[in-house]
C-alpha distance (Angstrom), angle and dihedral (degrees) to the residues before:
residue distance angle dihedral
X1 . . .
X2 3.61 . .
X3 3.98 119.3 .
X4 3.73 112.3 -80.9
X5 3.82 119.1 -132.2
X6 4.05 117.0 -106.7
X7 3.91 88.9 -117.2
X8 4.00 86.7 62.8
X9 3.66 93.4 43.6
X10 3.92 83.3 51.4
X11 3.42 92.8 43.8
X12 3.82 99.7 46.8
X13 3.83 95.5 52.6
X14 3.83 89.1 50.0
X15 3.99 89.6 52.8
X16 4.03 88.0 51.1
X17 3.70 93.1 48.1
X18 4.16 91.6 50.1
X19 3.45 87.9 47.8
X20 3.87 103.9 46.3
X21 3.85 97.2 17.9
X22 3.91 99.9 85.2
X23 3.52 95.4 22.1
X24 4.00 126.4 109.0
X25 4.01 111.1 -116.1
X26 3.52 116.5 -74.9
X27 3.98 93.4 -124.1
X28 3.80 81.0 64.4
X29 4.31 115.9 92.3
X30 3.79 111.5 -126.5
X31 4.11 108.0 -114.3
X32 3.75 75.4 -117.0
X33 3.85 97.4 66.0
X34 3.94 99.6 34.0
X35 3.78 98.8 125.3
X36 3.83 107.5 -105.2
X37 4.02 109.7 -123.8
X38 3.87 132.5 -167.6
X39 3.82 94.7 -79.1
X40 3.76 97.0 98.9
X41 3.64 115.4 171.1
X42 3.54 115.6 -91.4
X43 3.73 102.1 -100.0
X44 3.76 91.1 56.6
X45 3.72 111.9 91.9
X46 4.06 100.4 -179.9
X47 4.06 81.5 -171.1
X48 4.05 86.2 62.2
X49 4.28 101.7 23.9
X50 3.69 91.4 46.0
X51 3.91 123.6 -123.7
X52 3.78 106.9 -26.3
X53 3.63 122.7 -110.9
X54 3.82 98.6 -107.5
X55 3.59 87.4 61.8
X56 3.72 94.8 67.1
X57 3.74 128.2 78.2
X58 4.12 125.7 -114.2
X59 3.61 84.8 -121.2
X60 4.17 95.6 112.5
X61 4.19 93.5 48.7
X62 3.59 89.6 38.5
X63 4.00 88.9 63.2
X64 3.58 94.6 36.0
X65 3.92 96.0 53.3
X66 3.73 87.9 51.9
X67 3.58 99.0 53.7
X68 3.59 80.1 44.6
X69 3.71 101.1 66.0
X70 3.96 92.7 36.2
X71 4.49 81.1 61.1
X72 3.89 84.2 47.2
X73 3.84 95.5 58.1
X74 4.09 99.3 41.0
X75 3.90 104.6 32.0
X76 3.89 102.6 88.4
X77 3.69 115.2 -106.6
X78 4.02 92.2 1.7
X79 3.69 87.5 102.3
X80 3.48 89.6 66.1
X81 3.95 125.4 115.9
X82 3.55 100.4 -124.0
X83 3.92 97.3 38.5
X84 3.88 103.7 40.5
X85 3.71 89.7 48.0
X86 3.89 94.5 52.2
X87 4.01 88.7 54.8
X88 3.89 92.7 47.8
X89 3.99 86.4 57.6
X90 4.07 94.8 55.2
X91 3.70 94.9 30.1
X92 4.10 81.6 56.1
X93 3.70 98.1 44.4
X94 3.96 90.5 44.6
X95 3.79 88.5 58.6
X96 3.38 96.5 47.3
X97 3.83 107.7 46.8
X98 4.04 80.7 36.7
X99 3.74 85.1 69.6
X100 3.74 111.7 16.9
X101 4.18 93.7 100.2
X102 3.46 92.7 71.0
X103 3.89 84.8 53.2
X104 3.84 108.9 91.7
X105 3.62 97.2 -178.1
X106 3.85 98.2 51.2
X107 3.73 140.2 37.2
X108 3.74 142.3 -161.4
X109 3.41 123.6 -49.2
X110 4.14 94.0 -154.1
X111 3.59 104.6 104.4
X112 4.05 85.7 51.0
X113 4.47 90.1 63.3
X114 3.15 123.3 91.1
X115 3.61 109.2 -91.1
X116 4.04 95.5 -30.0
X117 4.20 105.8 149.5
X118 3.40 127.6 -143.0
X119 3.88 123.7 -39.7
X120 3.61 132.8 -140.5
X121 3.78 111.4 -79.8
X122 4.44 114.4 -136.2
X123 4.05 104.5 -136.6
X124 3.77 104.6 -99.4
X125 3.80 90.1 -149.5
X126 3.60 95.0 45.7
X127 4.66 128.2 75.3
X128 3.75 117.3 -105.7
X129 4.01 122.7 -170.0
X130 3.60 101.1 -153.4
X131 3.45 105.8 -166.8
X132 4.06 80.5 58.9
X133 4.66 83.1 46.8
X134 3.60 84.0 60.5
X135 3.51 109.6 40.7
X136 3.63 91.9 58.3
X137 4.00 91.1 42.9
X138 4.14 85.8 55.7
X139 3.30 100.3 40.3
X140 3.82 97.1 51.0
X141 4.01 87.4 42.9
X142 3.58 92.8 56.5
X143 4.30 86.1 53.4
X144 3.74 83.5 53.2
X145 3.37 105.6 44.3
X146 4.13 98.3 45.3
X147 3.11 96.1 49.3
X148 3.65 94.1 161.2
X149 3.80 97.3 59.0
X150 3.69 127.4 139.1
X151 3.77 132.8 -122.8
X152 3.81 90.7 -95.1
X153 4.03 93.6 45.2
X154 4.22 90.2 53.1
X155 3.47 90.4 49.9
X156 3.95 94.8 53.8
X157 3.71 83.4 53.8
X158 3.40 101.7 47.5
X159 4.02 84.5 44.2
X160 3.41 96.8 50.8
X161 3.98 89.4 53.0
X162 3.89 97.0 48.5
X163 3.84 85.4 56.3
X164 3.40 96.0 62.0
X165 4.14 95.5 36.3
X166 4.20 82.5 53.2
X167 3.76 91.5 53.9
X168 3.53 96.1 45.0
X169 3.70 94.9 49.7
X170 3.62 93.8 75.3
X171 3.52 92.5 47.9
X172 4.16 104.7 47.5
X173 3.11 136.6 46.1
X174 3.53 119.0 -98.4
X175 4.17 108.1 -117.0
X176 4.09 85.4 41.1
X177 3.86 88.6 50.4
X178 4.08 102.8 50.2
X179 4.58 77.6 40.0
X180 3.69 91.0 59.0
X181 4.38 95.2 39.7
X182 3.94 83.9 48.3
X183 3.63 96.8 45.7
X184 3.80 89.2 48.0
X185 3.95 100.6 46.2
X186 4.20 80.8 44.3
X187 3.88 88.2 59.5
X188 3.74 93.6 43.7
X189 3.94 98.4 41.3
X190 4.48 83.8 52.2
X191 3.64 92.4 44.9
X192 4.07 93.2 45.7
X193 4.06 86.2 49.4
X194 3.68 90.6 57.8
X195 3.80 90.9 41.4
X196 3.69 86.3 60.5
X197 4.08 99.3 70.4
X198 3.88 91.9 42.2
X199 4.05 90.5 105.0
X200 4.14 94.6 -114.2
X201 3.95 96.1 71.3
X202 4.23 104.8 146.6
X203 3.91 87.4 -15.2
X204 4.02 73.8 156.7
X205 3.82 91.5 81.9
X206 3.96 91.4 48.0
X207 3.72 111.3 25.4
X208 3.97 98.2 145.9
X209 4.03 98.2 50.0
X210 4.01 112.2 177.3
X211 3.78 104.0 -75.9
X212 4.42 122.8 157.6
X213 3.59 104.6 -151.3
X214 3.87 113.8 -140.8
X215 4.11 111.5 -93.7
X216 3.90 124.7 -134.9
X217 3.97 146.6 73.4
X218 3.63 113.4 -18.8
X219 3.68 94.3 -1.7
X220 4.26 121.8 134.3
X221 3.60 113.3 -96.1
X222 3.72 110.1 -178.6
X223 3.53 120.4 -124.8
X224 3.58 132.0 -100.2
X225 4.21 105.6 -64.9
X226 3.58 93.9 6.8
X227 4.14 135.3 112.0
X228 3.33 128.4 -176.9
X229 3.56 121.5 -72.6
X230 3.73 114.5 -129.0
X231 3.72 100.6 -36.7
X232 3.46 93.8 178.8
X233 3.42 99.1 49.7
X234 4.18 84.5 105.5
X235 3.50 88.5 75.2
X236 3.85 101.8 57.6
X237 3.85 126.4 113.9
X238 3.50 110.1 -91.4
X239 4.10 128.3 -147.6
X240 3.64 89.8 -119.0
X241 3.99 117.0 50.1
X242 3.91 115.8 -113.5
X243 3.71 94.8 -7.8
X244 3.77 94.8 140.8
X245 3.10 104.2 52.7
X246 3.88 85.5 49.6
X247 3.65 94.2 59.6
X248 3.89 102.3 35.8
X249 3.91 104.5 142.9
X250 4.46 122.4 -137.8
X251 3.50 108.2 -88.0
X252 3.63 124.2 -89.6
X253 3.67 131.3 -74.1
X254 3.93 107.2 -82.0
X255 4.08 112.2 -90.7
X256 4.04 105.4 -122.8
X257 3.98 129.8 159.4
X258 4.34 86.1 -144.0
X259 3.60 110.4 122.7
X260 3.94 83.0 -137.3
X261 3.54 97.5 54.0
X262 3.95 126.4 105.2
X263 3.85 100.0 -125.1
X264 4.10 92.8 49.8
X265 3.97 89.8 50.5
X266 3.53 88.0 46.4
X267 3.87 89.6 49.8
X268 3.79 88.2 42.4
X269 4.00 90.1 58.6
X270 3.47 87.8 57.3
X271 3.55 101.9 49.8
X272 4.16 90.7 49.7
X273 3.94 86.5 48.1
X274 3.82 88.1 65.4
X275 3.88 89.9 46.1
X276 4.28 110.5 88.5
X277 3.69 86.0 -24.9
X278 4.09 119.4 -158.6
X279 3.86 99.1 -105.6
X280 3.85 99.3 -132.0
X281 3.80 86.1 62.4
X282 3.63 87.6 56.2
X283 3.35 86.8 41.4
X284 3.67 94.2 53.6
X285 3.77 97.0 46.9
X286 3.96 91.5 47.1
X287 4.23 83.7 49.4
X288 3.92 96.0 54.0
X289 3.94 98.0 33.2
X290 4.03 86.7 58.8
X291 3.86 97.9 82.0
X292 3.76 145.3 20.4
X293 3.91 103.4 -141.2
X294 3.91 106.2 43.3
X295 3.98 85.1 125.4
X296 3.83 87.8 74.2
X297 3.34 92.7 28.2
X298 3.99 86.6 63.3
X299 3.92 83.5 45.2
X300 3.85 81.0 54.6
X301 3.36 98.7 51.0
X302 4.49 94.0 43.3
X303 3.42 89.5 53.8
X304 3.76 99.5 52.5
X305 3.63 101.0 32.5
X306 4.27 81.2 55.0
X307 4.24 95.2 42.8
X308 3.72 83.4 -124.5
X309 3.83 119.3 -171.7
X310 3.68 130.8 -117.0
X311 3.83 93.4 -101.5
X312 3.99 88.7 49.6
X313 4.35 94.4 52.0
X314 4.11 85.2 41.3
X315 3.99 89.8 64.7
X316 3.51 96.0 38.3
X317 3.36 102.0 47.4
X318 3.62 94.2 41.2
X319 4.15 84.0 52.8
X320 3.97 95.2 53.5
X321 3.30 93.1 43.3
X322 3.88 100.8 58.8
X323 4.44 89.0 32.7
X324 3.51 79.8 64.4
X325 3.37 110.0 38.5
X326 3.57 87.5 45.4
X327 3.94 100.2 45.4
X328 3.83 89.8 61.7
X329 3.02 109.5 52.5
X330 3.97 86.7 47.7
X331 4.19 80.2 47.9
X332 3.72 93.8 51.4
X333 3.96 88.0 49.3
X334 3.67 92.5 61.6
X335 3.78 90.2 38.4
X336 4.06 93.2 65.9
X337 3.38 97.5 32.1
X338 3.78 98.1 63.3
X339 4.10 98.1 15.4
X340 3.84 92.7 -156.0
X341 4.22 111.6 -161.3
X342 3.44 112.3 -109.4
X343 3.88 116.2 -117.2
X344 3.83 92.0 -104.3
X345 3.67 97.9 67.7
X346 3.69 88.4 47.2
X347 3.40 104.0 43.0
X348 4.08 90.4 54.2
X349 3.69 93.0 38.4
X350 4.00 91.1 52.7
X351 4.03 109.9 16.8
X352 3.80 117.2 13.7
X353 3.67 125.5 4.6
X354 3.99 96.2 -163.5
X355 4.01 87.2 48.9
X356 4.20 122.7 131.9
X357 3.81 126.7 -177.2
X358 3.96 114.5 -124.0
X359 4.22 80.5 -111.2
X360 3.36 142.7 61.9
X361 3.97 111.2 -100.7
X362 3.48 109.1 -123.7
X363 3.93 118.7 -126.0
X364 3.64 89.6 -105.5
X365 4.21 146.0 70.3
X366 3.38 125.3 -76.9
X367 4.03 111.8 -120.3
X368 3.03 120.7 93.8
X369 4.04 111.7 26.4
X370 3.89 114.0 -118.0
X371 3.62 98.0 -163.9
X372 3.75 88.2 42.2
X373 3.88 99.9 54.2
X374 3.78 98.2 51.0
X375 3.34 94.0 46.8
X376 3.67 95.7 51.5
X377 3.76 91.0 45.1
X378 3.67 91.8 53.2
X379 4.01 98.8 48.7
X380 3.83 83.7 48.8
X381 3.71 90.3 59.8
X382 3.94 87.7 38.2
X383 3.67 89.8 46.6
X384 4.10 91.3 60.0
X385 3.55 97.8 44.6
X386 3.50 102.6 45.0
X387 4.38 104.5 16.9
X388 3.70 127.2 -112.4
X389 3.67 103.8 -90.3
X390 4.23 95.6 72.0
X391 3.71 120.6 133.8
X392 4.01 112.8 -136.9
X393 3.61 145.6 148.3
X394 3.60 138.9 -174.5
X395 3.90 107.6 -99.6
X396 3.43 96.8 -175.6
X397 3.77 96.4 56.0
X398 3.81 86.4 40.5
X399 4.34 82.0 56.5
X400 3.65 81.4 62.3
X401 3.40 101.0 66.7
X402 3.21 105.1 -104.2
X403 3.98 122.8 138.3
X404 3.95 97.8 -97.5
X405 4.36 118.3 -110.3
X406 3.62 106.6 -153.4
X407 3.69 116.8 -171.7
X408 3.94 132.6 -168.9
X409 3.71 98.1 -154.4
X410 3.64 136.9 47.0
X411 4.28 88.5 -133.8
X412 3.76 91.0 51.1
X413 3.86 91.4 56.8
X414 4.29 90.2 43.5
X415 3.78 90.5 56.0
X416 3.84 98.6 47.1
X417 3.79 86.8 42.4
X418 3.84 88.3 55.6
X419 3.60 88.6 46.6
X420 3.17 94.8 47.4
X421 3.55 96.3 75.0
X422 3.61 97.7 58.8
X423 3.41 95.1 45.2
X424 3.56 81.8 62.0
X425 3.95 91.8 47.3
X426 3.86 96.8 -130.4
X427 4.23 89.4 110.3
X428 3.99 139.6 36.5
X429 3.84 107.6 -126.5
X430 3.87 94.8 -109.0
X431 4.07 85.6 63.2
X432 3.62 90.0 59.0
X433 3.83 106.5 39.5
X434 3.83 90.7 52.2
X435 3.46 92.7 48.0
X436 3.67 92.5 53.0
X437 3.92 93.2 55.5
X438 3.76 90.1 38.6
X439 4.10 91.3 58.2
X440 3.46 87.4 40.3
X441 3.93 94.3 66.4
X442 4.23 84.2 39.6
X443 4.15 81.7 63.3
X444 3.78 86.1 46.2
X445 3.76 94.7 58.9
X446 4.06 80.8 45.8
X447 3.46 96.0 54.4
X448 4.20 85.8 44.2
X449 3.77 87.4 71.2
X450 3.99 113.8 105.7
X451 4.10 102.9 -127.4
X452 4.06 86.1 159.4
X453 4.08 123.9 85.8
């Protein structure tokens, strides 16, 4: 591998220490993944509540969240940045409330959102089947959330739903059954309603609205065919109150043509990456540029690898979901505040007119990394749920056909991730390093959010 620069080396061992500094050690279970016994608090009847959410398997969000990411890649415009991770965060949050009364040892995490009202309340005196609570919560999430489907797409929803209802029919009562679909769809119908005055409703069917970028040195100028994707999206409510303004990062390095200057070494390491570059950094940046959704697709992949329970894939799901949702939009802030040039208009302007980066380049500036930031903010949430030291990949990618990247700690996979993207050529180095400690304090705020009674 070729010799990294001393900024990554510096960079690298201050990702570790956020990520292992504050947290408990790694031999030690999460609360989250103590095994739940008998000893249920003394409120919870399971003869009255019905069989409590820990007692079920991940099996219904597993299927959901894969379906999930295949609607991501072919619905136009839900693969983008902005958009996919705004659905994550309500399809999360839907799941988890959808579920969370037959959780003894944990409540609702409404009255901690910003501005979300009051939920539907399950009947305390009355049987749930929760796997049924969120298969109804899912499925009606998904209708939500893609709203651009076609005929063929609504019916794989719909079919993927009925599966589940069949199976459960022989297994639950009929009155506690249709209780726990209605409660679900009740959850998911209040949660989309509240979704709806967030500022990104259907952004799908106008994801390039008019926006002039600012003109001068060092400034994004889209490339030819492109507009801006979104640029407002900084503005947009967020699930957790103030949270981008909390985790705003410095500005960028200062743009400059001098040889001697920051930004045109920076620009310079880019342009040398592309030159005879090591093939598993071309690999890498071809592995993480195949998919949106490989941060719940690493959930995915925790949770089965670990058997993890219904109540266990509810949380982090639910977590993901808003760290992502929430580290865009505090991404896309930065992004159109400073409009950073991508490397592409550099590079020609400066080295090599005829010049391409292995990767698209996103319709978009440069500073901070998109990509980057929710990634980071997810395996920060990951990271305290599960521990550091957790082997994963992303099996859907790995369906793909690409070579598989298996990693054995959450850091390990931020800092390739972060790489990745200038391997690719679509970001200077600084872009991606600040963007990994500025999703890591989004997952921070995450991880602030009481779950526990």
């Amino acid at each position: 591998m070729k010799k990294q620069s001393t900024s990554f080396l510096l960079y690298t061992g201050f990702m570790i220490i956020l990520f292992l500094g504050c947290k408990k050690n790694d031999s030690t279970i999460p609360s989250s993944l103590q095994s739940f016994t008998e000893d249920y608090p003394a409120d919870y009847n399971a003869d009255v509540r019905g069989m409590p959410t820990a007692k079920a398997t991940a099996e219904v969000p597993l299927a959901w969240y894969k379906l999930a990411i295949t609607l991501t890649r072919f619905i136009p415009f839900q693969g983008t940045g902005p958009i996919f991770t705004r659905g994550y965060g309500y399809i999360g949050l839907a799941l988890y409330e959808s579920v969370v009364p037959g959780m003894p040892l944990q409540k609702s995490i409404q009255r901690q959102l910003n501005g979300l009202p009051p939920l539907p309340h399950a009947d305390i005196l009355k049987k749930y089947y929760y796997p049924a609570c969120a298969n109804a919560a899912l499925a009606s999430m998904l209708h939500y959330m893609y709203g651009n489907t076609t005929p063929e797409q609504n019916y794989t929803i719909d079919s993927l739903e009925a599966v589940f209802y069949t199976s459960f029919q022989s297994m639950v009562p009929k009155d506690v059954l249709d209780r726990s679909v209605s409660f679900g769809k009740d959850i998911a119908a209040a949660i989309y309603d509240w979704s709806k005055s967030d500022g990104g409703d259907q952004a799908y069917l106008n994801p390039f609205p008019p926006y002039t970028p600012p003109v001068g040195p060092g400034l994004w100028v889209p490339q030819p065919g492109q507009a801006a994707l979104l640029p407002y999206w900084g503005n947009n409510r967020t699930f957790i109150a103030n949270i981008v303004s909390r985790t705003q990062p410095p500005p960028p390095i200062p743009y400059s043509t001098n040889p001697k200057s920051e930004f045109y070494k920076e620009e310079m390491q880019v342009y040398k990456e592309s030159i005879n570059q090591d093939p598993d950094h071309a690999a890498a940046a071809l592995y993480w540029a195949s998919i949106p959704g490989t941060s719940v697709d690493i959930v995915s992949s925790v949770i089965t690898n670990k058997s993890s329970n219904l109540a266990t894939a509810a949380e982090a799901y639910c977590k993901v979901g808003i760290a992502m949702a929430d580290a865009v939009v505090s991404c896309w802030k930065t992004k159109f505040t400073y409009n950073q040039e991508r490397p592409t208009t550099y590079i020609k302007a400066n080295f090599d007119t005829g010049w391409l980066p292995l990767l698209g380049t996103p319709p978009y500036p440069d500073y901070s990394s998109g990509y980057t930031i929710q990634n980071s903010a997810s395996l920060t949430v990951l990271t305290d749920i599960f521990g550091n030291n957790t082997t994963f990949t992303c099996p859907y990618v790995n369906s793909l056909g690409y070579p598989p990247r298996v990693f054995d700690r959450f850091s390990e996979c931020a800092i390739e991730v972060a790489r990745s993207r200038f391997y690719g050529g679509i970001h200077i180095l600084s872009s991606n390093y600040v963007a990994i400690a500025q999703g890591a304090l989004v997952g921070t705020h995450v991880n602030a959010l009481k779950f526990k009674r």
